[in-house]
C-alpha positions as CSV (number, residue, x, y, z in Angstrom):
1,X,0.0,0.0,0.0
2,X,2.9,2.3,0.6
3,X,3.3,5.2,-2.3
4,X,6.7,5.9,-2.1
5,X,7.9,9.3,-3.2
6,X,11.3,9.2,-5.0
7,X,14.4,8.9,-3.1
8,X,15.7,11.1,-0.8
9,X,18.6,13.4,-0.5
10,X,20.6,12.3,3.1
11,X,23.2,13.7,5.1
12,X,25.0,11.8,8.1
13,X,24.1,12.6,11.5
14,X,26.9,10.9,13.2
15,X,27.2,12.7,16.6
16,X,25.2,14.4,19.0
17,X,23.5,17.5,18.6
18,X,23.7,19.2,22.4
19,X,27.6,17.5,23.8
20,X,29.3,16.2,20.5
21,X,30.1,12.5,21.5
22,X,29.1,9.9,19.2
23,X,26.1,7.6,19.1
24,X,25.6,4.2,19.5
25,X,22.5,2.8,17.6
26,X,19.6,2.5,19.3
27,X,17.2,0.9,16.0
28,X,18.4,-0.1,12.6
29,X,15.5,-0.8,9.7
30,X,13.1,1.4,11.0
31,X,10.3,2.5,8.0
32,X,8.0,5.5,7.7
33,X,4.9,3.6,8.7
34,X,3.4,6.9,9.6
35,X,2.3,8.7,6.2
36,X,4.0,6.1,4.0
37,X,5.8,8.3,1.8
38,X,9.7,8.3,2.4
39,X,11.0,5.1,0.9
40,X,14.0,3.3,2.0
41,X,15.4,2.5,5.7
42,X,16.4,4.3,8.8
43,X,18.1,4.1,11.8
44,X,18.4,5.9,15.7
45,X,21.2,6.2,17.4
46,X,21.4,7.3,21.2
47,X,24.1,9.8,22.7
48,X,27.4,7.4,24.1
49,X,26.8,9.9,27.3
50,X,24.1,8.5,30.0
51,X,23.8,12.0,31.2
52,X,22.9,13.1,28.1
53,X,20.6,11.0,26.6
54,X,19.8,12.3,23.4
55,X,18.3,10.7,20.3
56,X,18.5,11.6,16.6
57,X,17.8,10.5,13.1
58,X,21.3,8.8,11.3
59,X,21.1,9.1,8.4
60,X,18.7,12.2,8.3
61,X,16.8,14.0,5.3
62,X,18.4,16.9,3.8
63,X,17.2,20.4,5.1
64,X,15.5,21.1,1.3
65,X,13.9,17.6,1.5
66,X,11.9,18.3,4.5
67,X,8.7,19.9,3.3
68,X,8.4,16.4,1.1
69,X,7.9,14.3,4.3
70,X,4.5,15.4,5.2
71,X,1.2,14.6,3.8
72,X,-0.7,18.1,4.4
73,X,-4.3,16.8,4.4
74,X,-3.5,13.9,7.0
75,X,-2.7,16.3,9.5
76,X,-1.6,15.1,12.9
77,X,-4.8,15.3,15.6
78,X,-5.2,14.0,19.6
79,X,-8.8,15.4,19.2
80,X,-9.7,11.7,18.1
81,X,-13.3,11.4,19.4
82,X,-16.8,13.1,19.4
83,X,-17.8,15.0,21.9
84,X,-20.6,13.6,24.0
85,X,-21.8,14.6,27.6
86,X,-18.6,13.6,29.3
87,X,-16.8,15.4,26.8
88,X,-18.6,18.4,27.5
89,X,-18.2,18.0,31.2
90,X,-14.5,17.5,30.7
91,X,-14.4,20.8,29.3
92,X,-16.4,22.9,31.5
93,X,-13.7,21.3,33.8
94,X,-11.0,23.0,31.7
95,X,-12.3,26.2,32.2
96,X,-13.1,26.2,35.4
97,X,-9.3,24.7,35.8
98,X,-7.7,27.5,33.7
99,X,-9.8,30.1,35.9
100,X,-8.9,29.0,38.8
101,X,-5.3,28.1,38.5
102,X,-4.1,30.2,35.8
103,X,-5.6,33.4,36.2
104,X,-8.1,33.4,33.1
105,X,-11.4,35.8,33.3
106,X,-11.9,35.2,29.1
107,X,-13.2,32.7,27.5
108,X,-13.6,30.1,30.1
109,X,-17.1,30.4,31.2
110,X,-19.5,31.6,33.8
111,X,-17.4,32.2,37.5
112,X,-20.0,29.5,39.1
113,X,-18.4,26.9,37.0
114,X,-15.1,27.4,39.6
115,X,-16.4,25.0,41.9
116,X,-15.6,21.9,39.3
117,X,-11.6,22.9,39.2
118,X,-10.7,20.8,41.3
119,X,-11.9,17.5,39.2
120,X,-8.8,18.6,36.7
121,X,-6.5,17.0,38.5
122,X,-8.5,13.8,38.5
123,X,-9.2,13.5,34.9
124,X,-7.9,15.0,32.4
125,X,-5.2,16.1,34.9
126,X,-3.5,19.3,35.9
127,X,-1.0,19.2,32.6
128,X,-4.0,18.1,30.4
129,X,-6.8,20.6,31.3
130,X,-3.8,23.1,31.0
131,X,-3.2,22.7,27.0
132,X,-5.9,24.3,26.2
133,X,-3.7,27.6,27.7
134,X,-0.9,26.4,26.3
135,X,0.4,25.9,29.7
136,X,0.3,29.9,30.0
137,X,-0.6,32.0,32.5
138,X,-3.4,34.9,31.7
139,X,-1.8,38.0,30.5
140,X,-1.6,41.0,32.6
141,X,-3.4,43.4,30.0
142,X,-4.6,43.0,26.3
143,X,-1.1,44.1,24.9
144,X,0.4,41.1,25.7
145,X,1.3,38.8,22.6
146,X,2.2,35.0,21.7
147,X,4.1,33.4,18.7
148,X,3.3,30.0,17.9
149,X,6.2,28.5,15.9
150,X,4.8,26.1,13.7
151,X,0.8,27.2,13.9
152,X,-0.7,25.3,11.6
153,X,-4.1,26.3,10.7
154,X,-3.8,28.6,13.6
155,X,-6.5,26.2,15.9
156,X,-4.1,26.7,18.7
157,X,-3.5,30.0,18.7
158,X,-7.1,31.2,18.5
159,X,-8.0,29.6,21.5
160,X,-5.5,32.0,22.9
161,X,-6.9,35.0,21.7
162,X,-10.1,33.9,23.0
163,X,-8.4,33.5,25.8
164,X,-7.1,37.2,25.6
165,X,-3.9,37.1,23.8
166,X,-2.6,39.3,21.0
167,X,-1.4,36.6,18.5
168,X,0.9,35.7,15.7
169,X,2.1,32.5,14.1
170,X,5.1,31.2,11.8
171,X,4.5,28.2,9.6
172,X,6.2,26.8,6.6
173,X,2.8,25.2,4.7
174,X,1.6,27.4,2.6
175,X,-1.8,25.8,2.6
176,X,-1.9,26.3,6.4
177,X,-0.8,30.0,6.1
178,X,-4.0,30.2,4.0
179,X,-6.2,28.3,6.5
180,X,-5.2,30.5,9.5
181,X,-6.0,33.8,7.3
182,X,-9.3,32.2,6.7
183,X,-9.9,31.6,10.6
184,X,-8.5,35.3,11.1
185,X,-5.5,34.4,12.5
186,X,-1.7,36.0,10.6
187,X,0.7,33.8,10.2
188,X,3.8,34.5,8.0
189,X,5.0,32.0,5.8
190,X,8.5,30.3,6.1
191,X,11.0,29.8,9.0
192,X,11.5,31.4,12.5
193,X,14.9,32.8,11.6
194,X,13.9,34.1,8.2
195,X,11.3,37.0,10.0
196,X,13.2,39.1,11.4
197,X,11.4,39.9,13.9
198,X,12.7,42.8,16.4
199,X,14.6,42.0,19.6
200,X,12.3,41.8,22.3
201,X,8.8,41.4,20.4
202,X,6.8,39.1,22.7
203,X,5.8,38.0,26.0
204,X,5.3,34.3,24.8
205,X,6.4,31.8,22.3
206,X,4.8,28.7,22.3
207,X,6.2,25.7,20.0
208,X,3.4,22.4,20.1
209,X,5.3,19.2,18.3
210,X,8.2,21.0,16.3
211,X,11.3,21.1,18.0
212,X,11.9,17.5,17.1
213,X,11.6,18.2,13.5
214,X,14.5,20.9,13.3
215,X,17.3,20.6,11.5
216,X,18.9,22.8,14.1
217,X,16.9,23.0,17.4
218,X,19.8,25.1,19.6
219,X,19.7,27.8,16.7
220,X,15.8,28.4,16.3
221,X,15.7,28.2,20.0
222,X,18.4,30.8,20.8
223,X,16.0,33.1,17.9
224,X,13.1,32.1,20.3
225,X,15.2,33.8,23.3
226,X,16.0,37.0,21.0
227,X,12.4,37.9,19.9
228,X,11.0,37.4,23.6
229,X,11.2,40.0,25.9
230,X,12.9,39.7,29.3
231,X,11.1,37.3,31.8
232,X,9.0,36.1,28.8
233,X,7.9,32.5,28.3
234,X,8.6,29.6,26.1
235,X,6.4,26.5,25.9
236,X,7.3,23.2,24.0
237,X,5.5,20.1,23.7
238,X,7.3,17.3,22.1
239,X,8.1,13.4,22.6
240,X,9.7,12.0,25.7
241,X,11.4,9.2,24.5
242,X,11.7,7.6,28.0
243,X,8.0,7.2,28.3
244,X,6.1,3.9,29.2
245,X,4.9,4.2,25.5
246,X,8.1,3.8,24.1
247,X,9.0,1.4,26.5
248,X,5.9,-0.7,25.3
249,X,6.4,-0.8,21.5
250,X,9.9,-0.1,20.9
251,X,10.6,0.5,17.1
252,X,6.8,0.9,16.8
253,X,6.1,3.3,18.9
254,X,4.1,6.3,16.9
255,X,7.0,9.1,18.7
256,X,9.7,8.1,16.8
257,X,8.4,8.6,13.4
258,X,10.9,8.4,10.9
259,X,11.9,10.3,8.9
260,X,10.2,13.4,9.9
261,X,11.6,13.4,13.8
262,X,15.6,14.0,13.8
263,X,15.2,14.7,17.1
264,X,13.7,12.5,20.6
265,X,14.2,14.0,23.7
266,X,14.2,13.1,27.0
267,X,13.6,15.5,30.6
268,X,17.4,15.6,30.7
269,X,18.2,16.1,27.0
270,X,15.6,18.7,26.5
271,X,16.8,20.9,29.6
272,X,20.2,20.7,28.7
273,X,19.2,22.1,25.4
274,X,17.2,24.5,26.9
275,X,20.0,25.7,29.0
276,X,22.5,26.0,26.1
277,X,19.9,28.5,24.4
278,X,20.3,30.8,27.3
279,X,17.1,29.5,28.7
280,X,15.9,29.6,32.9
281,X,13.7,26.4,32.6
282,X,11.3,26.1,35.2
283,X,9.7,22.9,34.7
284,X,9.7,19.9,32.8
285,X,7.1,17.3,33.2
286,X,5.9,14.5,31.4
287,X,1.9,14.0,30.8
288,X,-0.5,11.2,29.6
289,X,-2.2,13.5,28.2
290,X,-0.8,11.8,24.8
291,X,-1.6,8.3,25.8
292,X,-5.1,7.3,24.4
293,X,-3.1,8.6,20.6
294,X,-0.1,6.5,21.5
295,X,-1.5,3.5,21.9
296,X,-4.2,3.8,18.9
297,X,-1.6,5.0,16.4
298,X,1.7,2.6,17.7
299,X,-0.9,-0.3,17.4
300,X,-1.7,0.7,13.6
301,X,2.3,1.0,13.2
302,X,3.2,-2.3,14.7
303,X,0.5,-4.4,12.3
304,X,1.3,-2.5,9.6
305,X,-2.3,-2.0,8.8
306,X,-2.0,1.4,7.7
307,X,-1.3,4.9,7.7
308,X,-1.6,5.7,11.8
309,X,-4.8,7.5,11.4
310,X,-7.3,5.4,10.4
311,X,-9.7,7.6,12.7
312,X,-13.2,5.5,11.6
313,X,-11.2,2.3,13.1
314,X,-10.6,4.1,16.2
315,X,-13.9,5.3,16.7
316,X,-14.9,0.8,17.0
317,X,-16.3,0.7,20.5
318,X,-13.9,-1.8,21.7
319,X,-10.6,0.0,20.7
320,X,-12.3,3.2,22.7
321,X,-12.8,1.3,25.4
322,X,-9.2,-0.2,25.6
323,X,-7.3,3.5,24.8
324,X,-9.6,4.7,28.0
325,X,-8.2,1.7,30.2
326,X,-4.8,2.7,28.9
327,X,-5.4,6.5,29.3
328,X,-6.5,6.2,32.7
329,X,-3.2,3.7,33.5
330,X,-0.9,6.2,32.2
331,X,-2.1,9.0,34.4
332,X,-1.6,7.1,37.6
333,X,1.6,5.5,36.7
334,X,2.7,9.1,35.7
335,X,2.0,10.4,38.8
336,X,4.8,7.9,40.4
337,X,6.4,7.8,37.9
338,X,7.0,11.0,36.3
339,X,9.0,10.3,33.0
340,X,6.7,7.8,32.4
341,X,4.5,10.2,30.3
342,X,4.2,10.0,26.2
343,X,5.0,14.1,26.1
344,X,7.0,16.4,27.3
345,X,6.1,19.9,28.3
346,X,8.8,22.6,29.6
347,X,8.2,25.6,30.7
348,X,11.2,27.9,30.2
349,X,11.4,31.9,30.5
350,X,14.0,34.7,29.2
351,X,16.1,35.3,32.4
């Protein structure tokens, strides 16, 4: 079923990105079972130093290959299911969660609906009900402004300017450029670096699932510490490649997604990258809020049934039911275990 693109320029990736040492290899014959459209073979190697941890594509696409490893209508979504009354509950929970704990007065409700904050750290937990804020606290006044590197369709970042954010977005699709325009939202099209953006320009930069795809993470993250302004905040999601997940299904596991992510971090890896931008982190944590999309997709990846979206499979009553069991696992194990998590969210400000 695969519909293999033509072949693809490479480049060796021997050593690692963050200390220099060499790799050892981690997985060898790994295939895009993902979007099925990068032919040929790949392999992972992990950083030689245990403190470091790191791990990276070898061999990796070419920088001008990139845009060729993404199919633009199968876009990437944890928003698997319908809503329903639970749902619905679940997200007056959110609100009342992002009021309370967060310091939101927009977009998140009547006040009376404070009371059900406290269920957030039940289900969908603290980390999860705080997505939906990007993980940001309210702005002080309606000046303040967020990037988000790598928008999209600009989904994200409107829920921020409900939220009472002035926002702006980077993204390299040009189809998704066009999509955010048409939700009101301006993003420019291309890469972070090629803006230029003055020094100073925001009080947020948030970056959801892109750091792994860089080329060169430090570098776009040291221009993500130029353009904010002092005491400003970054946010990334990405990963964590010492989760339960990848523990589970090893060379299956839907985080490692080759060729498109050169880079897998762990809490370590990603902090010491943080700190060679010139970053103050303040917290990394892992959350489960990834889990019920782990399982669902690394399941399609290890049978090799299919692209790892088949989204009318996973709406089968039985396979909801399991990726709920498995959802509700993962939160408790997280919380004793707290790399156990399928992503990674740091918080990180401009000292």
């Amino acid at each position: 079923m695969a519909e293999w693109a033509r072949p693809y320029a490479t480049e060796p990736a021997l050593h690692c990105h963050l200390c220099g040492a060499r790799g050892r290899e981690l997985y060898r014959g790994l295939r895009d079972l993902v979007q099925w459209v990068a032919e040929g073979e790949w392999r992972l190697l992990r950083c030689e130093q245990r403190e470091c941890g790191l791990v990276w594509l070898d061999p990796r696409p070419a920088a001008p290959e990139l845009a060729r490893l993404y199919r633009r209508e199968n876009a990437d979504s944890i928003a698997l299911f319908h809503r329903n009354v639970l749902d619905k509950l679940l997200a007056a929970v959110v609100r009342a969660h992002l009021r309370v704990a967060l310091g939101y007065d927009r977009g998140v409700g009547p006040r009376w609906q404070a009371i059900l904050a406290p269920l957030a750290r039940l289900y969908p937990g603290r980390l999860g009900a705080e997505a939906e804020a990007s993980y940001l606290p309210a702005p002080a006044d309606e000046r303040r402004s967020v990037l988000d590197v790598g928008c999209g369709d600009g989904r994200l970042i409107a829920r921020l300017r409900e939220l009472g954010w002035q926002v702006e977005g980077v993204e390299t699709d040009p189809a998704a450029v066009q999509a955010a325009a048409a939700n009101g939202i301006h993003a420019r099209l291309g890469y972070l670096e090629s803006q230029s953006f003055s020094d100073k320009t925001f009080d947020a930069v948030v970056m959801s699932h892109v750091v792994e795809h860089l080329h060169d993470p430090a570098r776009v993250l040291r221009e993500c510490l130029r353009v904010l302004r002092p005491g400003g905040w970054l946010v990334m999601l990405t990963p964590n490649v010492e989760s339960a997940g990848h523990a589970r299904f090893g060379p299956d596991w839907i985080g490692l997604d080759p060729p498109r992510h050169l880079y897998l971090f762990g809490r370590k890896s990603l902090r010491s990258l943080l700190l060679s931008a010139g970053f103050e982190v303040v917290e990394v944590q892992s959350s489960a809020r990834w889990a019920r999309y782990s399982l669902l997709a690394s399941r399609e990846v290890a049978t090799r049934s299919g692209r790892a979206s088949p989204q009318g499979r996973w709406e089968r009553p039985f396979l909801r039911a399991i990726s709920f069991l498995y959802a509700l696992e993962s939160r408790v194990v997280v919380r004793f275990r707290r790399d156990s998590g399928d992503e990674l969210m740091v918080r990180a400000r401009r000292p």
